[in-house]
N, C-alpha and C positions, 0 to 999 in steps of 0.2 A: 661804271658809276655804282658805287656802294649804298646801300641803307644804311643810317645811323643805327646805333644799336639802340636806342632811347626810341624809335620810332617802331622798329621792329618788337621790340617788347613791349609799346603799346599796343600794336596790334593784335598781339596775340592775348595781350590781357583783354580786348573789346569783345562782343557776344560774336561778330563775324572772324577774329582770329580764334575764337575758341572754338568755333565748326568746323574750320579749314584746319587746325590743329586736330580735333579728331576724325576728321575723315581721311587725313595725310595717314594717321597712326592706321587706320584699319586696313589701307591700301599696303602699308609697310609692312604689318602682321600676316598680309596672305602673300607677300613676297615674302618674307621672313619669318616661319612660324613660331621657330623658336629658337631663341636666343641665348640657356642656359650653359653657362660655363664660357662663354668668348667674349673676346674682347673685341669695342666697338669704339668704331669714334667716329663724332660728327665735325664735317668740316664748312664751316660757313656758319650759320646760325640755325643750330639743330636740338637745342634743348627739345621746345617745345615738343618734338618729335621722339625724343630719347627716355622721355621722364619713363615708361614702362619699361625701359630695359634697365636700371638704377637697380630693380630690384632682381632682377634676371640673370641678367648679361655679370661674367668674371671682373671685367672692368671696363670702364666706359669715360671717353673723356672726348671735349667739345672743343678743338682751335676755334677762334674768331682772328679775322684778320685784321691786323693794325688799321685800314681804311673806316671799316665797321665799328672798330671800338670792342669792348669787352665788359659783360655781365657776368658775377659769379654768381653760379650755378652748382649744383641746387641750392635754394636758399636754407634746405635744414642740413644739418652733416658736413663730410669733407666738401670740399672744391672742387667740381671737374673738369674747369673750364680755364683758359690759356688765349692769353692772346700771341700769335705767333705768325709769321709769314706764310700765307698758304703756300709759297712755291719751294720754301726751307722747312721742313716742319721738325719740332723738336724732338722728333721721335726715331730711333734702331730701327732698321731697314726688319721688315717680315716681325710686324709687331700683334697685327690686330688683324681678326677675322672676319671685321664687319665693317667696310667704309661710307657713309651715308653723306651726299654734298648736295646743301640745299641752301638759297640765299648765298649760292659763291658764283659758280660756273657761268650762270650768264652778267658778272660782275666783273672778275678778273678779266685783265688786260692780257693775259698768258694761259688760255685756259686747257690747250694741250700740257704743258709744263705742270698745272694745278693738278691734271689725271696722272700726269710721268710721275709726282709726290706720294698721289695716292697709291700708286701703284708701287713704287719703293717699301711703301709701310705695311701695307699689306702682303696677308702670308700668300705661299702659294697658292694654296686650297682656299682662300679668300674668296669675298663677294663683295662688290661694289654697286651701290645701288644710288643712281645721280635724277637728281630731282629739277626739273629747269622750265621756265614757264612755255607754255606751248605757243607757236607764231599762230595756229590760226583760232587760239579759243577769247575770248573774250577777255581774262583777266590779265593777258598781258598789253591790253590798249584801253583798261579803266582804271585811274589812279587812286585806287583805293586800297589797294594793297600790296604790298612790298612783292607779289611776282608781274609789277607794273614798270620795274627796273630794270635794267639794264637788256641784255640781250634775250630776245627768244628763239629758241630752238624749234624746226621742222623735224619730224622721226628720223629721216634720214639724214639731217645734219647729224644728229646728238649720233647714233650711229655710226656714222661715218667719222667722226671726233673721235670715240672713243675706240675704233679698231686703230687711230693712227696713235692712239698712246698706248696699244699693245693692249688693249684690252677685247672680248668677245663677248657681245652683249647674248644675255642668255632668256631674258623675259624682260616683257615690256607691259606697263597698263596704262589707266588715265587717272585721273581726280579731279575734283569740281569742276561741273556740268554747269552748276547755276551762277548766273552773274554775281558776281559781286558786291552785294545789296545789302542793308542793312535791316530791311527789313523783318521784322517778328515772324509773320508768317511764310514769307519765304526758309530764315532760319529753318522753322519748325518743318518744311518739307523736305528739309536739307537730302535725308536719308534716302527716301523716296526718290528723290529729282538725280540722286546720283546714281542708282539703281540701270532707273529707264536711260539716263544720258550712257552709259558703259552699254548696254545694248543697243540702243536709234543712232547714238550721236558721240560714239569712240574718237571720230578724229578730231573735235571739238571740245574739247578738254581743256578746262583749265593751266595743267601741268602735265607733262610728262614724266614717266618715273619710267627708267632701264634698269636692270640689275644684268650685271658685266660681270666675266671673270676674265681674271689675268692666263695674257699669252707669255708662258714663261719660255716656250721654246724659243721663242723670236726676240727676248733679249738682250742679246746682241748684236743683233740686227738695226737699230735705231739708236742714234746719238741723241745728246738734249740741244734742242735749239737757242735754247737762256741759259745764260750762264748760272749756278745754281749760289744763290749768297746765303751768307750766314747773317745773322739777325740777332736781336736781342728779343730775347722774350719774356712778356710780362706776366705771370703766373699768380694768380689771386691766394688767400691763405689758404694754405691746409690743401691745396693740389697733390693728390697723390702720385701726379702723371707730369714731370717737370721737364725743363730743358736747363740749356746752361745759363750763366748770369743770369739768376732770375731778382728780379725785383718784386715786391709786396706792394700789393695795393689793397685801398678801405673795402666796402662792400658794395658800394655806389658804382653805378655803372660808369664806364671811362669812355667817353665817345670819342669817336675820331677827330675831335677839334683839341 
C-alpha cells in the first residue's frame, strides 16, 4: 500500500513532518558527510530529505512511483523529480553514487526487484542507504504518519533483504525515539529525546536506516525474479534527468488517482 503524494506532502509541511524531516537529514549527514561532486537520487518520496544536497551534490534527482503520484520538486529552479516505475527506472546502468529509498520499500509489492533497480543504477563504489519503518518502534503502529504504512522491517529482515539483492550492509542507526505526537512541547524536546533514545532505547526506533554497498563480484550469481517492464514515464518541466516518452505536466501535484 502507497501513500498518496498530497498526504505525504502534507505531512511534511505539518510542525511534526518538519521534525522528522530534520532529524531524518541529521541521521543522513553522519551516514553521509559529504556529498560534493555525486550524484544522488531518491527513490520513493525523498525530497524532503535531499533539499541539502540541491546545493552540494553534482546532480540529484527524485523518482516517485506511479502508485504515489508525483510532486515537482524543488519548487524554485529546474525540476528534479520523475514519476517512474521503481522496478524500471529511467535511468543508464552505474549512474549515481548515492541511492537513498524512503517511503518505497515497505510499499512495493517487489521489494527485492525495487533493491536489484537500485543496484543496477548505482556505481560500483556506490552507497545505498534504505530507510523503512522499524516492526518494533512505535511509529509504524500510530497512524499519524506515513512510516504507519505499508510493511515494517526487523534489523535482520531489512538485512537479510538486502544481502539477497546483492547488496552488503555496511552501517546501521536509528531515528525517532519519540511517539508521534503533535504536541508543542514534545516537538521542542525532539532533539534531546532522540539523543537519550540512540543510547537507552536503539532497538526501539522509529525507522531503521542501513547504508549497503554493492556485491559486484556475485553478480552473476542471481537472476531477476520479475520480469523487468518498460513504462512510461512522466517527467515534470524542466527535468534535467529524463527518460524516454516523456510527457509534461503543470506544477500541481498528480496523485495516484
Amino acid at each position: 500500500m502507497w501513500t498518496d503524494i498530497v498526504d505525504l506532502r502534507d505531512f511534511y509541511a505539518s510542525g511534526l513532518g518538519q521534525m522528522t524531516a530534520r532529524l531524518l537529514r541529521r541521521r543522513i549527514r553522519e551516514v553521509w558527510p559529504n556529498l560534493s561532486g555525486e550524484a544522488v537520487l531518491g527513490i520513493g518520496f525523498a525530497p524532503p530529505l535531499l533539499r541539502a544536497g540541491l546545493d552540494e551534490a553534482y546532480r540529484v534527482a527524485a523518482v516517485m512511483p506511479p502508485p504515489m503520484g508525483v510532486l515537482r520538486w524543488p519548487a524554485e529552479g529546474p525540476c528534479n523529480s520523475v514519476l517512474a516505475d521503481e522496478l524500471s527506472l529511467p535511468f543508464p546502468d552505474l549512474m549515481f553514487d548515492r541511492v537513498l529509498i524512503v517511503h518505497a520499500l515497505e510499499s512495493t509489492y517487489h521489494p527485492r526487484s525495487l533493491l536489484r533497480e537500485a543496484w543496477r543504477v548505482l556505481k560500483d563504489s556506490g552507497r545505498l542507504l534504505v530507510v523503512v519503518p522499524n516492526r518494533l518502534g512505535v511509529w509504524s503502529r500510530l497512524e499519524r504518519s506515513p512510516f504507519a504504512v505499508g510493511r515494517p522491517y526487523s534489523p535482520l529482515q531489512l538485512q537479510s533483504l538486502l544481502r539477497d539483492a546483492l547488496f552488503t550492509p555496511t552501517q546501521s542507526t536509528g531515528a525517532l525515539y519519540l511517539p508521534p505526537f503533535k504536541s508543542r512541547m514534545l516537538l521542542a524536546s525532539a532533539s534531546a529525546a532522540e539523543e537519550a533514545g540512540r543510547r537507552w532505547f536503539s532497538g526501539f526506533s522509529g525507522v531503521l536506516m542501513v547504508e549497503a554497498a554493492k556485491q559486484v563480484y556475485a553478480a552473476g550469481l542471481a537472476r531477476e525474479t520479475t520480469p523487468r517492464k518498460r513504462t512510461t514515464v512522466l517527467a515534470l518541466p524542466q527535468a534535467p534527468l529524463s527518460g524516454s516518452s516523456l510527457i509534461e505536466a503543470g506544477n500541481r501535484p498528480v496523485s495516484k488517482t
